[in-house]
Each structure stands twice: as C-alpha cells, then as structure tokens.
C-alpha positions in Angstrom: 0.0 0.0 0.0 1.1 3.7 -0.5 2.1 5.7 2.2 -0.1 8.3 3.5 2.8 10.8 2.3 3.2 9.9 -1.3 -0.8 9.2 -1.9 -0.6 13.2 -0.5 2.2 14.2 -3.1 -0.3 12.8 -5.7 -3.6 14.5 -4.7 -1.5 17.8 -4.3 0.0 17.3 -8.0 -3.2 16.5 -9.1 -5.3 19.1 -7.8 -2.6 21.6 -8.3 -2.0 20.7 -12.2 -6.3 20.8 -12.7 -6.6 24.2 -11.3 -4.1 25.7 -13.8 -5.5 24.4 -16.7 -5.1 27.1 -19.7 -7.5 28.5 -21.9 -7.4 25.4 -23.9 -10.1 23.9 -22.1 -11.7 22.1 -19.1 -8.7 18.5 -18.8 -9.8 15.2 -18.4 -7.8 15.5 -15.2 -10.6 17.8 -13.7 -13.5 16.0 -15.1 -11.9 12.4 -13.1 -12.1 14.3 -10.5 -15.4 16.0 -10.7 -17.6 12.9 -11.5 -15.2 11.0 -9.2 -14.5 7.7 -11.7 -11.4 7.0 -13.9 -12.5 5.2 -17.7 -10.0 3.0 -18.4 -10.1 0.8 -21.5 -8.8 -2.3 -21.7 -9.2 -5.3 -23.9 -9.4 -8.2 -21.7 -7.6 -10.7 -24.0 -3.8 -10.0 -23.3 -2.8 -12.2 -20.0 -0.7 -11.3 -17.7 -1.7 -7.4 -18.9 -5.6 -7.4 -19.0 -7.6 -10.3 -19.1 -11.0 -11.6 -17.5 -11.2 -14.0 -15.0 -13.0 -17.2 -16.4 -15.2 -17.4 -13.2 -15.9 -13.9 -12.2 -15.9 -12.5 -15.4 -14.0 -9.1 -13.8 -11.0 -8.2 -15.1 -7.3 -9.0 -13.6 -3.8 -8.5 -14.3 -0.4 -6.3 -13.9 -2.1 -3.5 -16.2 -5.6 -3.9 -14.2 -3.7 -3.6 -10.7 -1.8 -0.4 -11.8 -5.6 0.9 -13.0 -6.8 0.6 -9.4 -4.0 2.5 -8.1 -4.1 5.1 -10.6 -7.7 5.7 -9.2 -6.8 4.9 -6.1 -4.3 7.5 -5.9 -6.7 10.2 -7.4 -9.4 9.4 -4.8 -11.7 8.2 -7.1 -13.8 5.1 -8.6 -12.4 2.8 -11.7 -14.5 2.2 -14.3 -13.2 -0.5 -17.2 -14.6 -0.1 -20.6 -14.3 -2.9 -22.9 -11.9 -2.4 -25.9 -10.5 -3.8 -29.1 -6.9 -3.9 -30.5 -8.2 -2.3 -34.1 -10.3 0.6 -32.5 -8.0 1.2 -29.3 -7.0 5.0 -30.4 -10.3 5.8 -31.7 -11.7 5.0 -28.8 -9.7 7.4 -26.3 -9.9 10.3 -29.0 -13.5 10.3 -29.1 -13.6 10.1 -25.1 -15.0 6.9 -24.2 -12.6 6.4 -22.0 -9.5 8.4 -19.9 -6.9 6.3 -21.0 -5.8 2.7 -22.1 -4.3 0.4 -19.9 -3.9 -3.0 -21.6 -0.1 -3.5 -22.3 0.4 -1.3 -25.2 3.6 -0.7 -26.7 4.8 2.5 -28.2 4.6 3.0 -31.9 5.4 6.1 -34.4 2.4 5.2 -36.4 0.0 5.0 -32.3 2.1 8.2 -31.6 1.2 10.5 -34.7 -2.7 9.9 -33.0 -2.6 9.7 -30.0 -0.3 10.3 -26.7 1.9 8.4 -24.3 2.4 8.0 -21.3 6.5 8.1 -20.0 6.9 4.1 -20.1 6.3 1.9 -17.0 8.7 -1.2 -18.7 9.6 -2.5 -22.5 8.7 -5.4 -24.3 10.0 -7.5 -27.9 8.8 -9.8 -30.1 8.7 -13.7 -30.1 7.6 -16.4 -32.7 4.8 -19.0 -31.6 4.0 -22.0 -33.5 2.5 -25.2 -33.1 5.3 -27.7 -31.4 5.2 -30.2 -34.5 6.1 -27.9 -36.3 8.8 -25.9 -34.2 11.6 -27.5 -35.9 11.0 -25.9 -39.3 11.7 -22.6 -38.1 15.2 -21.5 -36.4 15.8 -17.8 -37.1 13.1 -15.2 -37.8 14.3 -15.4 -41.5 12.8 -18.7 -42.0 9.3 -17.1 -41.2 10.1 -14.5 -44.1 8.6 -17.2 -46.9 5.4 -17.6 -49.1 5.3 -21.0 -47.5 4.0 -19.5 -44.3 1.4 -18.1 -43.1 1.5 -15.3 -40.4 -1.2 -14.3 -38.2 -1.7 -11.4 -36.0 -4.4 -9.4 -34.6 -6.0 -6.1 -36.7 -4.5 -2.8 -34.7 -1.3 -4.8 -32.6 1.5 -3.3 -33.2 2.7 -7.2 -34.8 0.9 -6.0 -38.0 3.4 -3.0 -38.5 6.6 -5.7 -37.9 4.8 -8.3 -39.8 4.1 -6.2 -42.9 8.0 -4.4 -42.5 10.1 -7.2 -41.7 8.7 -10.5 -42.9 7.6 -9.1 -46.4 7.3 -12.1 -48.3 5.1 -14.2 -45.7 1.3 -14.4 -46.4 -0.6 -12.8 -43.6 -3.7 -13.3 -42.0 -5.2 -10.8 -40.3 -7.5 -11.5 -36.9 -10.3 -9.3 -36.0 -11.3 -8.9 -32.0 -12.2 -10.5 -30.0 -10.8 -13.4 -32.1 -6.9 -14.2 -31.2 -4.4 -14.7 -33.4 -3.0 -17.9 -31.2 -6.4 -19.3 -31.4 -5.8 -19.2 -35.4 -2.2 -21.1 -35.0 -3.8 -23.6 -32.6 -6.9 -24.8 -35.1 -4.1 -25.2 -37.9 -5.1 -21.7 -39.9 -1.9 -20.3 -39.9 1.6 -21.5 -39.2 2.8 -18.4 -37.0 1.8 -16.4 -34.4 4.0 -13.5 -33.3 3.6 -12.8 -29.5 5.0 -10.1 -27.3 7.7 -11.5 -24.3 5.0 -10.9 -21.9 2.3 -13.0 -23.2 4.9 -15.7 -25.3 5.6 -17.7 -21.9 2.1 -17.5 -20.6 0.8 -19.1 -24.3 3.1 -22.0 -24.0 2.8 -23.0 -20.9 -0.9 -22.7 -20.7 -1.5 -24.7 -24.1 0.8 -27.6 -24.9 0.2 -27.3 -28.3 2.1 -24.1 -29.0 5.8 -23.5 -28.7 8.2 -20.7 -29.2 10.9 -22.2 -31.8 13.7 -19.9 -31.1 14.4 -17.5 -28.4 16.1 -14.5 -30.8 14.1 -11.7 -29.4 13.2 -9.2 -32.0 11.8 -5.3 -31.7 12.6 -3.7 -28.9 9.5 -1.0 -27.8 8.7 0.2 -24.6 5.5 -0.2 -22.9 3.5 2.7 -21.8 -0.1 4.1 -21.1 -2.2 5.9 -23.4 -4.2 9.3 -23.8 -5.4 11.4 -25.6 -3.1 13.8 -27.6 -4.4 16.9 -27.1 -4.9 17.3 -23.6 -1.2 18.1 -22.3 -2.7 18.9 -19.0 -3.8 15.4 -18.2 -0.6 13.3 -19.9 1.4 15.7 -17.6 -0.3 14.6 -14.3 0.2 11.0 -15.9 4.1 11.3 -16.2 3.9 13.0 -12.9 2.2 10.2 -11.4 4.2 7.5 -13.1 7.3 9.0 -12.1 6.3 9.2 -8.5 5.4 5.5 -8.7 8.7 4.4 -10.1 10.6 6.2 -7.7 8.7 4.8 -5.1 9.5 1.2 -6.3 5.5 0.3 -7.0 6.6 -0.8 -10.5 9.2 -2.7 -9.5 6.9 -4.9 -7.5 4.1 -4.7 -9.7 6.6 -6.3 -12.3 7.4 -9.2 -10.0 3.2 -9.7 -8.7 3.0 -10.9 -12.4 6.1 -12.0 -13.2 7.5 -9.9 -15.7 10.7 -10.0 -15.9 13.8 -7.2 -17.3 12.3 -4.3 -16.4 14.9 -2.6 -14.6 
C-alpha cells in the first residue's frame, strides 16, 4: 500500500496541475475528478496485462492492478470499458474512455494519433508456433517465406513488424475478439508473433504451442495511453508514473505478475 505521504504528493499534483489548466479547455484531469470515476479501456484478451477472469468475469492482471492505483491515488472510482486492439486509439480520442491500460507498446504510427504516457517497462517480439512444427523454423528469417502463413491481430503493433520485416510471408489478419493464437492452434496459420509478456504465458498454458527460437526481436517500450491533445492530463500522468517508479511500485508490480527485465 502507498504511504499516506506519497498518496498526498499525488492528490496535491493533481489538484494543483487541474486548477491551472489554460485557456485550452476544461482536462480530463478535472472532469476524473469532478464525476469522481477514472475510464480506463482495456481489452481483456492480453494475459498477464488485462484479461477476464474465467469465473468472475471481472477483469485481472499487472495493467488492471496499476488501474486501481491510478484511481486509487486520485481518490476516485475505476470504471473498465471494454476495448478492441483495431479501434483502441479511436476509442480514447472520441472520449470513451480516460486512457488505455492494456499492455500497449509504443509505436510512431499510435504516436502521430494519440499520446503516451513516459513508459512503465519494455517489451519484444517472439515467434509461436505449433510444437510439431517448431523444428522448421530456427531464425526469424525462415518465417520470411510464401510457405507460411502469419497471423496477428487487426490494430497490434505485430501487423506493422509483420508487414516491415517479414515481407514475403502471407498474412492473415484477426479481428477482435478473435486471437491470433487461437488461429495457430486450429491449424489456420503457421505463426503467431507474440510479445515476451504474453509468449511464456501461451506455452505454458496450451501444450500445443511453442516458441521455436528464443532471438528476441523489436525492442519497444511499454507505456499508457491518452489522448493527444490534452497536455494537461498526460502531464499529471508522467507525474504520477514517475512518482510510482521512484517509489518502487513498478518494481513490485513487475514481479506480482512475473514480468521480468524491467529494470
């Protein structure tokens, strides 16, 4: 739990940042904490970031936990709006929700829309395939072919490294709330690329997928999302994440869900 002393740094920043807000127009910041309840949108498919308990059906995970405390922090209620990959920006331009907290990466083509957060941790890119056919593929260049087929979810930011890097691979692309893995697991495509925070979680959890080779690939950092325009609000946001960090909150947040290489 915070201490009473940082949770007070926060409520002075925040209050302090709302009440100078320029001529450009009432933030986001002050309208959290006027209706008292933080939208955060989330997609719910991503374990460990955001997914939905099978039981409960409410939503869990490192990205979910850090929601709660960004609320928390504010002094006001979390509310979680569903989302999808393909619609994500879209979705926190036109104000349905505050920000998105789901285990997004940072992007140029996610940055000319919409704006980021200083980043909590980083992520890369690993292969998944089915484990009979693991063997055929050793480096990422033997997934650059005709004779396989890629798949990845509409709006990820694997569709941009997909489309860049492995050129001459067919593709098939995934609409939510379909997965891509679900694709490589009924024998639809031959390749899944998966982030290093979900990869491990994938194979371990179905025995039918494997990651080949262990050549991590596209190094991005992970961050929070908001919308562009509204400086005032992204600048409580880095406030608040830099408190957080110092205070070693990410850091253990990182090891509640075992990610790992954050430092």
């Amino acid at each position: 739990m915070p201490s009473k002393k940082i949770l007070a740094v926060i409520a002075a920043t925040a209050m302090l940042i709302a009440t100078n807000v320029s001529a450009q127009g009432k933030s986001i910041l002050n309208e959290v904490l006027d209706q008292g309840v933080l939208k955060v949108g989330t997609t719910g498919d991503f374990n460990p970031m955001s997914f939905k308990d099978p039981e409960t059906k409410e939503y869990k995970g490192h990205q979910i936990d850090a929601a709660k405390q960004l609320a928390e922090d504010l002094g006001v209620e979390v509310e979680f709006v569903p989302a999808e990959w393909k619609t994500l920006i879209n979705g926190v331009v036109a104000g349905k929700y505050h920000i998105v907290m789901t285990g997004t990466s940072m992007t140029v083509s996610r940055a000319k829309a919409a704006g980021y957060t200083i980043p909590w941790g980083r992520t890369g890119y690993l292969p998944l395939t089915r484990d009979e056919d693991a063997g055929r593929f050793k480096t990422w260049e033997d997934l650059n072919s005709p004779d396989v087929t890629i798949g990845y979810n509409l709006g990820t930011s694997f569709a941009d490294f997909v489309k860049t890097n492995l050129p001459k691979a067919k593709v098939k692309e995934v609409e939510s709330p379909a997965r891509d893995w679900q694709e490589l697991l009924a024998g639809r495509v031959d390749v899944t690329i998966s982030s290093t925070l979900e990869a491990g979680t994938l194979s371990s959890t179905h025995e039918a997928l494997e990651i080949p080779f262990q050549e991590v690939a596209n190094s991005l950092p992970l961050s929070f999302i908001a919308p562009q325009a509204d400086q005032v609000w992204l600048s409580f946001l880095n406030n608040w994440m830099s408190i957080k960090k110092e205070s070693g909150y990410f850091k253990k947040l990182n090891a509640d869900w075992g990610i790992q290489g954050q430092e």
